[in-house]
C-alpha positions in Angstrom: -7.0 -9.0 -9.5 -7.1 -4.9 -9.6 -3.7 -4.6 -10.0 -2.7 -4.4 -13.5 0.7 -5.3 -12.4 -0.2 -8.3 -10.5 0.1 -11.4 -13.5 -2.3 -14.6 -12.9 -1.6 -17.7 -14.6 -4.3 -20.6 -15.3 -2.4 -23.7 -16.0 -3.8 -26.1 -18.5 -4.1 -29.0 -16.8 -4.5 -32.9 -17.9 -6.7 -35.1 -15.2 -7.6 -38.6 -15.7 -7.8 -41.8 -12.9 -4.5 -41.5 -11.6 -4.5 -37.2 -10.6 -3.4 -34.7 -12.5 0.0 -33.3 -14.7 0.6 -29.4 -14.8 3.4 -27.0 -15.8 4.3 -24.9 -12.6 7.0 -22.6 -14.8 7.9 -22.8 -18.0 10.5 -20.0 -19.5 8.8 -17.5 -22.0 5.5 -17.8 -20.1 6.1 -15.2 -18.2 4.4 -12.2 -20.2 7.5 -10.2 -21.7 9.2 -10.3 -18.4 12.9 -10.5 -18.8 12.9 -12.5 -15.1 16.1 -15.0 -13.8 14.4 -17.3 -11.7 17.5 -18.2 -9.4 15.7 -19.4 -5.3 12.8 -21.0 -4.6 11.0 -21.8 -1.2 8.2 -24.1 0.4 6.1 -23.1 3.0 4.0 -25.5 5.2 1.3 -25.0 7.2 -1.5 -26.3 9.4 -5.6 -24.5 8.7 -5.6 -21.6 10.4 -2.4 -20.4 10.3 -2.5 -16.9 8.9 1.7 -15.9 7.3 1.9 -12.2 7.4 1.9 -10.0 5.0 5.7 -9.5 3.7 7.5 -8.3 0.7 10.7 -6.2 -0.6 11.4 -3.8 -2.7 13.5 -5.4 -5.3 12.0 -9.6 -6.2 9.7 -10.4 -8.3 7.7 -13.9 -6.5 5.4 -16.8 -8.1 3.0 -18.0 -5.6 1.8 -21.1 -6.4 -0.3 -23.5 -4.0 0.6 -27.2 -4.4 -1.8 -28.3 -1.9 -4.8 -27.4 0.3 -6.4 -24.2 -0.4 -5.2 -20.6 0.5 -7.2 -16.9 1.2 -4.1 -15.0 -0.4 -4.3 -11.4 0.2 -2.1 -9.0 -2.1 -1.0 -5.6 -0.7 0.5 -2.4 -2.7 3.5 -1.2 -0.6 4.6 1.2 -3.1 4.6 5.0 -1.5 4.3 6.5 -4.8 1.9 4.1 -6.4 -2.4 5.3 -7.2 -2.9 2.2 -5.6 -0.6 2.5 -2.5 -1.9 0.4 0.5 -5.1 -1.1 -1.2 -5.3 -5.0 -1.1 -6.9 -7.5 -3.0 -7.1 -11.2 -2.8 -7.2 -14.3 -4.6 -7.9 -17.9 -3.7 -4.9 -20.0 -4.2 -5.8 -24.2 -4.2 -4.5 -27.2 -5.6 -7.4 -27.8 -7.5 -7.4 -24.7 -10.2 -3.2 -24.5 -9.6 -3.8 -21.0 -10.0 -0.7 -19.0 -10.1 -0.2 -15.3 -9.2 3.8 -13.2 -10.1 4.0 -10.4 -7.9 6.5 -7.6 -8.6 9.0 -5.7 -6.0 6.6 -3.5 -4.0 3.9 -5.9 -3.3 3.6 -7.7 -0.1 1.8 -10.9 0.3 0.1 -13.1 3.3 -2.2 -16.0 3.3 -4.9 -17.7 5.4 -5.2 -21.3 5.3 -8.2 -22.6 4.6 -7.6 -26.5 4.8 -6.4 -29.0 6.8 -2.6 -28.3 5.3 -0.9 -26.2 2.9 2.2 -26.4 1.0 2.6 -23.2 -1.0 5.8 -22.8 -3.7 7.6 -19.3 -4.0 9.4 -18.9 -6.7 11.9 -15.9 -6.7 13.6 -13.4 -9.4 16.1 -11.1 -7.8 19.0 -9.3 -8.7 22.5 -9.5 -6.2 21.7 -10.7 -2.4 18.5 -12.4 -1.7 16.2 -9.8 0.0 16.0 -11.3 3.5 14.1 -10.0 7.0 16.3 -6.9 6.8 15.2 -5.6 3.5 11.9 -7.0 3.6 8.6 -4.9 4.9 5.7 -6.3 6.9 2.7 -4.8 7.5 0.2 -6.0 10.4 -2.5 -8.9 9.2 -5.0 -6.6 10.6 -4.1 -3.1 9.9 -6.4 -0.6 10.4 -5.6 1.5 7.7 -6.2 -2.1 5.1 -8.9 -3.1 6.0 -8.7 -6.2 5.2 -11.7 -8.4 5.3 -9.7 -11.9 6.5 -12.5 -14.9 7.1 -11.4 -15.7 10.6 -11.2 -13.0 13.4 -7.9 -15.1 15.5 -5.5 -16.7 13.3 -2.7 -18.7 14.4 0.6 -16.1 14.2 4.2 -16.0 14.0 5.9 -14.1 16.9 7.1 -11.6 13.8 3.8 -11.3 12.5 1.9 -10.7 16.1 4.4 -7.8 17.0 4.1 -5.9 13.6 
């Protein structure tokens, strides 16, 4: 990824007959971070289906996809940041069980790709969880992104259609 700040983590991974076995978090891994993993989540959803791009100012998330394959975008929301408003992305599959940490600032949607995905957030945040009212969205298809998304009519949440 561009963004320094943005952390991607390669599992090792053992595969024989039966599938595979992985480490999804393991504490100290998580590259001089001091972060209190304390709510996770699980999204599912059907190909096409494109979740917005969301984030807050104040939780650190691990993105992991557990299965099917995912076009995740990465967005800098930060006003004063160099990179403010440039994007990035990243495939996200259950084949390399890539993992990416994002920090507060950074907003986040995916495309999927296959049939069905079932993506893992992991969250670090301090007080309150950061819910719709503290969170920003920005519009999948934001003029001033850019955003080069592989499909030109996404399946949308109400939310994500009105942004």
């Amino acid at each position: 990824m561009k963004f320094k700040e943005i952390i991607v983590y390669r599992p090792n991974i053992f595969r024989d007959y039966r599938g595979d076995y992985w480490t999804l978090w393991k504490e100290g891994i998580n590259e001089g971070k001091d972060l209190n993993f304390n709510h996770d989540k699980v999204s599912s959803s059907r190909k096409h289906v494109l979740r917005g791009i969301h984030g807050d100012l104040k939780a650190h998330k691990l993105l992991t996809c557990l299965q099917g394959e995912v076009y995740c975008v990465v967005v800098d929301n930060r006003n004063d940041s160099p990179t403010y408003l440039q994007w990035d992305w990243i495939m996200l599959d259950d084949k390399s069980r890539d993992r990416i940490l994002l920090p507060p600032g950074f907003g986040n949607g995916y495309l999927v790709l296959s049939e069905q995905a079932v993506m893992h957030y992991k969250w670090s945040y301090e007080g309150e969880y950061p819910d719709v009212g503290e969170q920003f969205s920005l519009k999948w298809n934001d003029q001033r992104l850019k955003i080069n998304w592989p499909i030109d009519q996404p399946i949308l949440s109400v939310r994500d259609r009105k942004k």
